[in-house]
PDB file of N, CA, C and O in Angstrom:
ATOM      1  N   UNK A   1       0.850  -1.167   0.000  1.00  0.00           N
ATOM      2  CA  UNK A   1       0.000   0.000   0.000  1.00  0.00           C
ATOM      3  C   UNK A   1       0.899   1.235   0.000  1.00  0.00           C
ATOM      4  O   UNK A   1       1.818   1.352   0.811  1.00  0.00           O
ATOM      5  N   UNK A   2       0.634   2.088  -0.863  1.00  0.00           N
ATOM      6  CA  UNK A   2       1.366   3.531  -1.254  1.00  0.00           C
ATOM      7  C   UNK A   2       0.925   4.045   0.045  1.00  0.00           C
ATOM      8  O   UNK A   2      -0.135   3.841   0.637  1.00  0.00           O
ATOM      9  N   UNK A   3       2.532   5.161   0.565  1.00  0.00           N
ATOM     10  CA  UNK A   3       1.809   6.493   1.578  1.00  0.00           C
ATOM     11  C   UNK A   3       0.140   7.166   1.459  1.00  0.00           C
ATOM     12  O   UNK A   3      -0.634   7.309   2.405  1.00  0.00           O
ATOM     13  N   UNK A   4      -0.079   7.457   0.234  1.00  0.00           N
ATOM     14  CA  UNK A   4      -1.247   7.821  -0.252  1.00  0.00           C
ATOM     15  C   UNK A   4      -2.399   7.673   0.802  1.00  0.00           C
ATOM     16  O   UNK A   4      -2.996   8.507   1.484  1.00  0.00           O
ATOM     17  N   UNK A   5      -2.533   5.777   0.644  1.00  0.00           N
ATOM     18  CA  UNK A   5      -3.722   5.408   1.230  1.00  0.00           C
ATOM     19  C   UNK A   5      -3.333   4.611   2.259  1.00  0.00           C
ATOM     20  O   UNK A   5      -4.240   3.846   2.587  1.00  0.00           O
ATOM     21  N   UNK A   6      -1.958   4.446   3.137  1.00  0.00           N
ATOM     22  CA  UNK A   6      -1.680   4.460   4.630  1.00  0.00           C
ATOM     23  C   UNK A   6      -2.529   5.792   5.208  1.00  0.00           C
ATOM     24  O   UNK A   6      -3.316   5.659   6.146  1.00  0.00           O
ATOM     25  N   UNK A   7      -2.314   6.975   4.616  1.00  0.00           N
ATOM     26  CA  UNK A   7      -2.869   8.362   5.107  1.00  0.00           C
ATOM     27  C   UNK A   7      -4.203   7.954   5.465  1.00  0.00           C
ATOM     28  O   UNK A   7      -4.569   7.821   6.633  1.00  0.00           O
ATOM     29  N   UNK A   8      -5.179   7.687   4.101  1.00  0.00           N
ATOM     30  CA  UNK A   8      -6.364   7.854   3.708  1.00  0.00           C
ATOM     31  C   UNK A   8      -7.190   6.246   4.960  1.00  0.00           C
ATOM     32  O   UNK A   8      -8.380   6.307   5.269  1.00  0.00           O
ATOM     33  N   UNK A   9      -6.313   5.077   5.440  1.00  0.00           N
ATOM     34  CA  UNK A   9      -6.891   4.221   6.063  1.00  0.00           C
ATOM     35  C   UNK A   9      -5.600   3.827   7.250  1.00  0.00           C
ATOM     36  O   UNK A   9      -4.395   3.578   7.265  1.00  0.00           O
ATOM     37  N   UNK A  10      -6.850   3.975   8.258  1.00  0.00           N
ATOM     38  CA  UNK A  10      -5.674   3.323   9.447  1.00  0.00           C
ATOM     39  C   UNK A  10      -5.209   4.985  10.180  1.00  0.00           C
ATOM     40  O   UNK A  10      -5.044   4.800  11.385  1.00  0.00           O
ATOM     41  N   UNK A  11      -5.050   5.954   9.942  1.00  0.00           N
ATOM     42  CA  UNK A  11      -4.686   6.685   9.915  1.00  0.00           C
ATOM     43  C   UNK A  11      -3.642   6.478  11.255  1.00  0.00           C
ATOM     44  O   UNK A  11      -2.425   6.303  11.206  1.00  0.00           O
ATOM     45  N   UNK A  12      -4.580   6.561  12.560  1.00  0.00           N
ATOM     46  CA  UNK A  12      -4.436   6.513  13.392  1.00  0.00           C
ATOM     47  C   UNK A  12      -3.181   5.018  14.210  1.00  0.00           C
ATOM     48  O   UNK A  12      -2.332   5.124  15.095  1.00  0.00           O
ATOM     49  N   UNK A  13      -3.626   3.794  13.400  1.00  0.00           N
ATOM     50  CA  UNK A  13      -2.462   2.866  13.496  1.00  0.00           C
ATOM     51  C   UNK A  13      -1.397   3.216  13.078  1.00  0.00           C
ATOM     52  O   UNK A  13      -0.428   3.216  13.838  1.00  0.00           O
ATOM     53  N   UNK A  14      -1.286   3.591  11.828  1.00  0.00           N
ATOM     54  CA  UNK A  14      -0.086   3.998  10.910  1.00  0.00           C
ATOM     55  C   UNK A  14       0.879   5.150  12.029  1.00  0.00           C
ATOM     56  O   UNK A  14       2.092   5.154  11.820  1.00  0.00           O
ATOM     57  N   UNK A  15       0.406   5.978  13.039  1.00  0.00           N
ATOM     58  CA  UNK A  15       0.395   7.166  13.284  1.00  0.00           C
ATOM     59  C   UNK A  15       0.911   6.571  15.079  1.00  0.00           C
ATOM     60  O   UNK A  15       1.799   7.211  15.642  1.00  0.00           O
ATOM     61  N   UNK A  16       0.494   5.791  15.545  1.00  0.00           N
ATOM     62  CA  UNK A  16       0.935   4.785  16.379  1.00  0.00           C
ATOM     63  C   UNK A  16       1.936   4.026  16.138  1.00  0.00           C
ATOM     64  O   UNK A  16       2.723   4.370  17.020  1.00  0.00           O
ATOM     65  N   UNK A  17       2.386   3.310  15.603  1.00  0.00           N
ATOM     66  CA  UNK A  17       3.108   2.367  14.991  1.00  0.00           C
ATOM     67  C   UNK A  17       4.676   3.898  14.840  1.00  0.00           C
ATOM     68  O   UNK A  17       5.729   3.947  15.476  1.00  0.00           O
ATOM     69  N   UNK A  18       4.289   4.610  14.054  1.00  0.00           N
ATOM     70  CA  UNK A  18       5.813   5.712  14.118  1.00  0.00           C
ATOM     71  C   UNK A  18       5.691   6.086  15.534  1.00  0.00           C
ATOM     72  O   UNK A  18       6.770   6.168  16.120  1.00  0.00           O
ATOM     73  N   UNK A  19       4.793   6.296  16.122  1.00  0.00           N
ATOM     74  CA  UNK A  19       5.350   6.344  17.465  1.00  0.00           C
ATOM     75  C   UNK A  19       5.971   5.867  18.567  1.00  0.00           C
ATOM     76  O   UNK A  19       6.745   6.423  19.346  1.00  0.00           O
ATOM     77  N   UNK A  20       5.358   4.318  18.522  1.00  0.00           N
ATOM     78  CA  UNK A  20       5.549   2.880  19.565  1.00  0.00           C
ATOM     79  C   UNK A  20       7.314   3.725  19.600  1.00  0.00           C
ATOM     80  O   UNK A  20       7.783   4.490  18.757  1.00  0.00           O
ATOM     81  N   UNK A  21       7.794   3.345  20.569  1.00  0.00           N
ATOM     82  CA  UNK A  21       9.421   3.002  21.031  1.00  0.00           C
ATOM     83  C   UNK A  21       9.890   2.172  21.080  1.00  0.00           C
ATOM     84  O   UNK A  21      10.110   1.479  22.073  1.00  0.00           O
ATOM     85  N   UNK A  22      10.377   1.894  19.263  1.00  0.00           N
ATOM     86  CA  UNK A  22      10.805   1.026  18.959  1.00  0.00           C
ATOM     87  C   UNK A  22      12.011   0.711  17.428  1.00  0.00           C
ATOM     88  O   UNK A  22      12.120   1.450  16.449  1.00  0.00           O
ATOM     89  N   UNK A  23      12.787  -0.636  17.695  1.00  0.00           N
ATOM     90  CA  UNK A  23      13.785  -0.452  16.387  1.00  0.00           C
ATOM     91  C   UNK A  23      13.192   0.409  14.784  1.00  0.00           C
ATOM     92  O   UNK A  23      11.989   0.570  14.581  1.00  0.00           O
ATOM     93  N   UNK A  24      14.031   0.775  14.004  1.00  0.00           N
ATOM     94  CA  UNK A  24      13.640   1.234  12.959  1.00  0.00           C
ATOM     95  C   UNK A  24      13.381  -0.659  12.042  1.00  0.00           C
ATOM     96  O   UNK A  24      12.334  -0.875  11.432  1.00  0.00           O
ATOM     97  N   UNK A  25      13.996  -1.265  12.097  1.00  0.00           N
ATOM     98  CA  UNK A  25      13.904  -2.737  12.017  1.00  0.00           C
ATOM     99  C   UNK A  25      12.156  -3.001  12.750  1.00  0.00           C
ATOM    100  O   UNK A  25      11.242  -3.327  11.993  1.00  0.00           O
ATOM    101  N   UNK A  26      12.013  -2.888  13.620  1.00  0.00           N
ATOM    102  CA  UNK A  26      11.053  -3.602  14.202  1.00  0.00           C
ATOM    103  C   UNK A  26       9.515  -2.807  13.823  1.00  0.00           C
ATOM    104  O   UNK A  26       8.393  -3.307  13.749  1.00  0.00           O
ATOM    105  N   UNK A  27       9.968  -1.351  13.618  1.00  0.00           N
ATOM    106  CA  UNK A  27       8.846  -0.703  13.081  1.00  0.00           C
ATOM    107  C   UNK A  27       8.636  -0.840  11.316  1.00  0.00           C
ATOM    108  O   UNK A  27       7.535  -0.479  10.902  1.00  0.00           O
ATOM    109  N   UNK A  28       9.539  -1.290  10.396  1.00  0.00           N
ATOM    110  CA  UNK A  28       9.188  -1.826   9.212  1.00  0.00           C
ATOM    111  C   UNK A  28       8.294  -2.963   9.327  1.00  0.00           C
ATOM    112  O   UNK A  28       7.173  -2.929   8.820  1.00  0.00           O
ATOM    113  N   UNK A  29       8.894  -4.352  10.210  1.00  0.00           N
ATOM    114  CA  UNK A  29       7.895  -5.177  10.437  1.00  0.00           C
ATOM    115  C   UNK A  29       6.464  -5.032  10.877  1.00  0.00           C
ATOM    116  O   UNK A  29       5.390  -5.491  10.487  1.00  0.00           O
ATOM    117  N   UNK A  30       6.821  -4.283  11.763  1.00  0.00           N
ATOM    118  CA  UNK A  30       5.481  -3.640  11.901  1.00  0.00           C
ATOM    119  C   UNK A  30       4.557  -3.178  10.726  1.00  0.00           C
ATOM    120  O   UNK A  30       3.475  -3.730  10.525  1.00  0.00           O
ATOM    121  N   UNK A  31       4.924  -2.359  10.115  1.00  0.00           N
ATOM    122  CA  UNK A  31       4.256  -1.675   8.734  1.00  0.00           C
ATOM    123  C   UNK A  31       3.825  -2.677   7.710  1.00  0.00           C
ATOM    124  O   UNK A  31       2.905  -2.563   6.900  1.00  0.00           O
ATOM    125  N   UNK A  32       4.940  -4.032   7.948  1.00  0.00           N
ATOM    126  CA  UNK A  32       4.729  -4.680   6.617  1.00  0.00           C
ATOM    127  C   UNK A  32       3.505  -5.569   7.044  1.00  0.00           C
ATOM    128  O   UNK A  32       2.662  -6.099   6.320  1.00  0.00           O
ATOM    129  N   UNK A  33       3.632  -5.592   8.423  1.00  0.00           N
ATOM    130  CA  UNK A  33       2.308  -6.827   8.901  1.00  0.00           C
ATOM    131  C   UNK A  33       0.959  -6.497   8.771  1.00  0.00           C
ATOM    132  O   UNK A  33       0.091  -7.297   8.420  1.00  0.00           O
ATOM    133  N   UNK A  34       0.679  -4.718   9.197  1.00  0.00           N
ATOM    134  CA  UNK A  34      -0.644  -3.934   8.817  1.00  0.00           C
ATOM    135  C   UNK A  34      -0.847  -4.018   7.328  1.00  0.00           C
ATOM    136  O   UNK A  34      -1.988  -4.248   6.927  1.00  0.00           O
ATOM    137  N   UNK A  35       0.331  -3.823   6.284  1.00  0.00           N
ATOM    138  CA  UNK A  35      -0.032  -3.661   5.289  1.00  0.00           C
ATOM    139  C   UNK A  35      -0.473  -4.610   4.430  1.00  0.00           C
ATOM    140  O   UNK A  35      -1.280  -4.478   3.510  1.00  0.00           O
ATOM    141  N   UNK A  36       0.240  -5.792   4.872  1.00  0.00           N
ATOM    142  CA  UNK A  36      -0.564  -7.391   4.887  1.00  0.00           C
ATOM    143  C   UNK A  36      -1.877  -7.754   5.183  1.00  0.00           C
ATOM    144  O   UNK A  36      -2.533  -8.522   4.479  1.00  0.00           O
ATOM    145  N   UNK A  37      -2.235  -7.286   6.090  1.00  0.00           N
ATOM    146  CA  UNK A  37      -3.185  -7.424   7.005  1.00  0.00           C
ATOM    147  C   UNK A  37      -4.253  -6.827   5.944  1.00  0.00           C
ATOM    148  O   UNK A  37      -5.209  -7.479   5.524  1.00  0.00           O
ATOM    149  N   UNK A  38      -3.939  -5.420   5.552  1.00  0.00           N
ATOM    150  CA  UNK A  38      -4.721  -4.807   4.680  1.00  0.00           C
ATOM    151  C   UNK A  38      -4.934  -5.303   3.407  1.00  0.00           C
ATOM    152  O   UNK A  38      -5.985  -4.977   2.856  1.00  0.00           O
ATOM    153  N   UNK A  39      -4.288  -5.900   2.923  1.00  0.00           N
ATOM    154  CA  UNK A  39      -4.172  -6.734   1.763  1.00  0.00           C
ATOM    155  C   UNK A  39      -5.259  -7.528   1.439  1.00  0.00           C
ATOM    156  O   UNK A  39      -6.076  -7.496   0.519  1.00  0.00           O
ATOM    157  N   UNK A  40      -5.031  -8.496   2.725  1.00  0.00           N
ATOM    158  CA  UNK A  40      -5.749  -9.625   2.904  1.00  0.00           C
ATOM    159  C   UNK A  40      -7.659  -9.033   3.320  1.00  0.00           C
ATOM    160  O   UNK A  40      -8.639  -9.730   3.058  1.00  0.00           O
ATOM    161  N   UNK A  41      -7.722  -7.710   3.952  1.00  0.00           N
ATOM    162  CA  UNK A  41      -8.913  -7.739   4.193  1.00  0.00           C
ATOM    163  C   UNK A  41      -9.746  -6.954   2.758  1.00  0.00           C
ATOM    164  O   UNK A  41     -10.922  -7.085   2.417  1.00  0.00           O
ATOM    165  N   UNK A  42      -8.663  -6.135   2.121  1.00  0.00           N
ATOM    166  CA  UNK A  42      -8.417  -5.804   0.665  1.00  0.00           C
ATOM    167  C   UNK A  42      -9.565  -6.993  -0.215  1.00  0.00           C
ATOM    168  O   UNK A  42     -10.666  -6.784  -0.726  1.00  0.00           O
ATOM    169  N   UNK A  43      -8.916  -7.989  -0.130  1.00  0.00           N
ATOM    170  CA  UNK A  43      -9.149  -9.127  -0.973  1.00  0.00           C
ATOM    171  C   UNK A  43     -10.189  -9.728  -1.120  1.00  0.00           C
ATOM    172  O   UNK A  43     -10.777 -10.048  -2.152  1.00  0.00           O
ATOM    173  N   UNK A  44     -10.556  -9.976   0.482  1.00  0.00           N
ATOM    174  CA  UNK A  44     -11.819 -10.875   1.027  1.00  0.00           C
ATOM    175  C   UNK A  44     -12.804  -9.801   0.414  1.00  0.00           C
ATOM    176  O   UNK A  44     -13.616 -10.099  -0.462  1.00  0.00           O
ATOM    177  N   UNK A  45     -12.697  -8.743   0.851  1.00  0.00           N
ATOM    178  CA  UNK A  45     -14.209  -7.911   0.776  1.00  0.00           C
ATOM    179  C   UNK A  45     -14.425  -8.300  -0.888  1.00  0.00           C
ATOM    180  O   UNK A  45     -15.492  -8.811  -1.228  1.00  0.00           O
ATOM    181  N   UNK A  46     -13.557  -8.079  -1.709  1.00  0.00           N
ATOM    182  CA  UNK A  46     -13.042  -8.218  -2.752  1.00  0.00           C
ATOM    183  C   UNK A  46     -14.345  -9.092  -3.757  1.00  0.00           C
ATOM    184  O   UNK A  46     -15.167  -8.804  -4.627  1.00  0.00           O
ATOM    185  N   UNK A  47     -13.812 -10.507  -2.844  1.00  0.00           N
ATOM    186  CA  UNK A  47     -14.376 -12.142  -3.250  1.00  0.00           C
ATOM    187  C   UNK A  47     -15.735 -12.181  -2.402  1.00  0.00           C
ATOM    188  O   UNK A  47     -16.510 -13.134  -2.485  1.00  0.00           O
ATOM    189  N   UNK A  48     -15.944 -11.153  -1.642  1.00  0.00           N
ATOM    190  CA  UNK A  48     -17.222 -11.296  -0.961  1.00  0.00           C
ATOM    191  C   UNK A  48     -18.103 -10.720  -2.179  1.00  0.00           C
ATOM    192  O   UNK A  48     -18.659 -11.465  -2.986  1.00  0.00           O
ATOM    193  N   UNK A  49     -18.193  -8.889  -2.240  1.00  0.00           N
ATOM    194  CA  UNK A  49     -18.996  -8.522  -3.359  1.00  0.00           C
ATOM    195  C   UNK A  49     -18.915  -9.427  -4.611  1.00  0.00           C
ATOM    196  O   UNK A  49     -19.897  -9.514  -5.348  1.00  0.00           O
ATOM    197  N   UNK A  50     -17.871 -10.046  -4.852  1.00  0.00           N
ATOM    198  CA  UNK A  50     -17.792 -10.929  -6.426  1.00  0.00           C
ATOM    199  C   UNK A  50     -18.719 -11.864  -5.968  1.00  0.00           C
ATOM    200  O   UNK A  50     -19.590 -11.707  -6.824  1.00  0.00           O
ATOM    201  N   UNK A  51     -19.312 -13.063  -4.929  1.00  0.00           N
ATOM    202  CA  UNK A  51     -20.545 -13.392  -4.858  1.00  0.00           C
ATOM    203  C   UNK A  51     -21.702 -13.034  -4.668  1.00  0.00           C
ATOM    204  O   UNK A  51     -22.668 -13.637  -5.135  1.00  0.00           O
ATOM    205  N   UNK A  52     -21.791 -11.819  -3.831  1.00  0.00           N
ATOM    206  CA  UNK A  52     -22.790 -11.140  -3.710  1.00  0.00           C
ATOM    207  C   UNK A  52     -23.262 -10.845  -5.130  1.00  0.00           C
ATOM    208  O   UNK A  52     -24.393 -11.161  -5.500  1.00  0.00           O
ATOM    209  N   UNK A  53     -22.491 -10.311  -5.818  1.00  0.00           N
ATOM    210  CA  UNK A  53     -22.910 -10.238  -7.622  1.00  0.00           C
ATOM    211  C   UNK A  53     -23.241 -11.265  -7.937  1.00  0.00           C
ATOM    212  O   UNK A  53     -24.445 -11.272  -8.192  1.00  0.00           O
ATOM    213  N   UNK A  54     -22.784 -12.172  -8.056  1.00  0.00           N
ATOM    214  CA  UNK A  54     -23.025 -13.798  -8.327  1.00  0.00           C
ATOM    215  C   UNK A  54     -24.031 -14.148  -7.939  1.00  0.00           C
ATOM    216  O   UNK A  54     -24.600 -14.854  -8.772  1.00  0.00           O
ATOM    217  N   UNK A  55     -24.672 -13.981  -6.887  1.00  0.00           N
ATOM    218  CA  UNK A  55     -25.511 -14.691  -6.293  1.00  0.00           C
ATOM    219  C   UNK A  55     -27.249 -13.487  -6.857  1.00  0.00           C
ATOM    220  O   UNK A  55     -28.374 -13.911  -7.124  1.00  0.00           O
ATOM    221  N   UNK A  56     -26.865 -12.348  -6.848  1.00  0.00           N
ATOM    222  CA  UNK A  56     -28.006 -11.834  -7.225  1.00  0.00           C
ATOM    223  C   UNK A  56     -28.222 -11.676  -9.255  1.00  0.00           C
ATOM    224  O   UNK A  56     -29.183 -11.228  -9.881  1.00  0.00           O
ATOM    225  N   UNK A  57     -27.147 -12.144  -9.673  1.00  0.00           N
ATOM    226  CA  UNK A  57     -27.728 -12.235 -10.996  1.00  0.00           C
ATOM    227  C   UNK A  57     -28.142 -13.671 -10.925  1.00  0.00           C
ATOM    228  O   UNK A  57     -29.249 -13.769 -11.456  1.00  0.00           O
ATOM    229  N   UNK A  58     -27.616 -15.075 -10.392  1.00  0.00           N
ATOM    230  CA  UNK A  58     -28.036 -16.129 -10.403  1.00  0.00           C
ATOM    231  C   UNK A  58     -29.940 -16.191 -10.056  1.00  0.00           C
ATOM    232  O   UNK A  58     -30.796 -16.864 -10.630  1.00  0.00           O
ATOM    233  N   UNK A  59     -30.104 -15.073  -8.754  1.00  0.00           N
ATOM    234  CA  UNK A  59     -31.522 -15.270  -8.550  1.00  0.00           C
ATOM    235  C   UNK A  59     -32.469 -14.764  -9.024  1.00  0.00           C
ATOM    236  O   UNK A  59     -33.652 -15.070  -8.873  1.00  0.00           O
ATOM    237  N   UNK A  60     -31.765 -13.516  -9.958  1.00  0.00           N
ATOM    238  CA  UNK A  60     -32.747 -12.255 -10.440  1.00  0.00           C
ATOM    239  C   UNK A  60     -33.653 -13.198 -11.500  1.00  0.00           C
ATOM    240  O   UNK A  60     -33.279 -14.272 -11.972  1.00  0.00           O
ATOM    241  N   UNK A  61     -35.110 -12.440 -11.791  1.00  0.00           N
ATOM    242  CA  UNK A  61     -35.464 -13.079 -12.116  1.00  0.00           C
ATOM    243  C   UNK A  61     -35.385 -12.412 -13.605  1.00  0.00           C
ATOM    244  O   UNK A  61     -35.104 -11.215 -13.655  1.00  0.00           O
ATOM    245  N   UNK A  62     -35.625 -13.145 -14.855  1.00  0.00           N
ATOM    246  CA  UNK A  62     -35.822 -12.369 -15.789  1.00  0.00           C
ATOM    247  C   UNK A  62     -37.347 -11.681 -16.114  1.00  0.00           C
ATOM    248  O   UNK A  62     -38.440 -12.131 -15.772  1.00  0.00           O
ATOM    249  N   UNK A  63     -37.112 -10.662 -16.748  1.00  0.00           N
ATOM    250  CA  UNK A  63     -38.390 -10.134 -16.924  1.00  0.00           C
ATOM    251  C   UNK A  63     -39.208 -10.210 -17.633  1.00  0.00           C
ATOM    252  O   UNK A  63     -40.159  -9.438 -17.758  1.00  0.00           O
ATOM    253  N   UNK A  64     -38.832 -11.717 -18.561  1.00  0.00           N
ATOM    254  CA  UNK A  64     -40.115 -11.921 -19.904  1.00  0.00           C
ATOM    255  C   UNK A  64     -40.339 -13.306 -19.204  1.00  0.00           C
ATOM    256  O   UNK A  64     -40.716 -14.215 -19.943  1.00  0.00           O
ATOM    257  N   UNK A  65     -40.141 -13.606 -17.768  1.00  0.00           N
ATOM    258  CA  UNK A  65     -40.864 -14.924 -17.011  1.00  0.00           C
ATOM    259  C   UNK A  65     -41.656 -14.232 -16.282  1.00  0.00           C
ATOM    260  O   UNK A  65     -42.823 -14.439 -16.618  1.00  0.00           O
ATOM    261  N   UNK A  66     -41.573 -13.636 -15.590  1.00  0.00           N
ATOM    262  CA  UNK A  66     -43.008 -12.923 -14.311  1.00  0.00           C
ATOM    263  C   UNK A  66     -44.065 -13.204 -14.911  1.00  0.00           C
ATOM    264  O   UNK A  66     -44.363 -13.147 -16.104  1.00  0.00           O
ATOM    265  N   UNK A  67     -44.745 -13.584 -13.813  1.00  0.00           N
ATOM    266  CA  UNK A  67     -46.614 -14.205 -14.247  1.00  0.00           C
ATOM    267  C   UNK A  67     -46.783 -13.006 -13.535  1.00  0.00           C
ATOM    268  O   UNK A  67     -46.137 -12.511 -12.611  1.00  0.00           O
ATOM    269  N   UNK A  68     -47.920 -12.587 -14.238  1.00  0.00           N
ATOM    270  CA  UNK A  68     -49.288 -11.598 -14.211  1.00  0.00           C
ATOM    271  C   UNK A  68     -50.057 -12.386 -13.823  1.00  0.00           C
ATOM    272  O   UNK A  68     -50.567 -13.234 -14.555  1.00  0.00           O
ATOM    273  N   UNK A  69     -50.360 -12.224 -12.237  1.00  0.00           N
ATOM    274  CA  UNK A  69     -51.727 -12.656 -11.896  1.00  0.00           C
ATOM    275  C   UNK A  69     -52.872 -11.680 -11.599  1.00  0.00           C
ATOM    276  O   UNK A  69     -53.992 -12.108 -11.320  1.00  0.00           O
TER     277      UNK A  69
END
């Protein structure tokens, strides 16, 4: 994840994390594990809406089947 959108998410971790009192070593790890972290929740939401789509064109109904009762 670019500075960009460390700014734009997390703000406040990102902003913690330069603060903690700690190695310049140990605060990269740090960064790289959130940014992982972000990745991964990046992704899921990702593969979630891709079924959520999936699942509502699978049920939609078409519109030259609807009965007129």
């Amino acid at each position: 994840m670019n500075g960009l959108n460390e700014k734009s998410a997390n703000t406040d971790l990102y902003a913690h994390i330069q603060r903690a009192p700690m190695s310049e070593r140990d605060r990269e790890v740090a960064l790289n594990a959130v940014r992982n972290a972000e990745s991964i929740v990046d992704g899921s939401l990702w593969v979630i809406n891709g079924i959520k789509g999936l699942i509502a064109t699978i049920f939609e109904k078409p519109v030259g089947l609807k009965h007129n009762h």
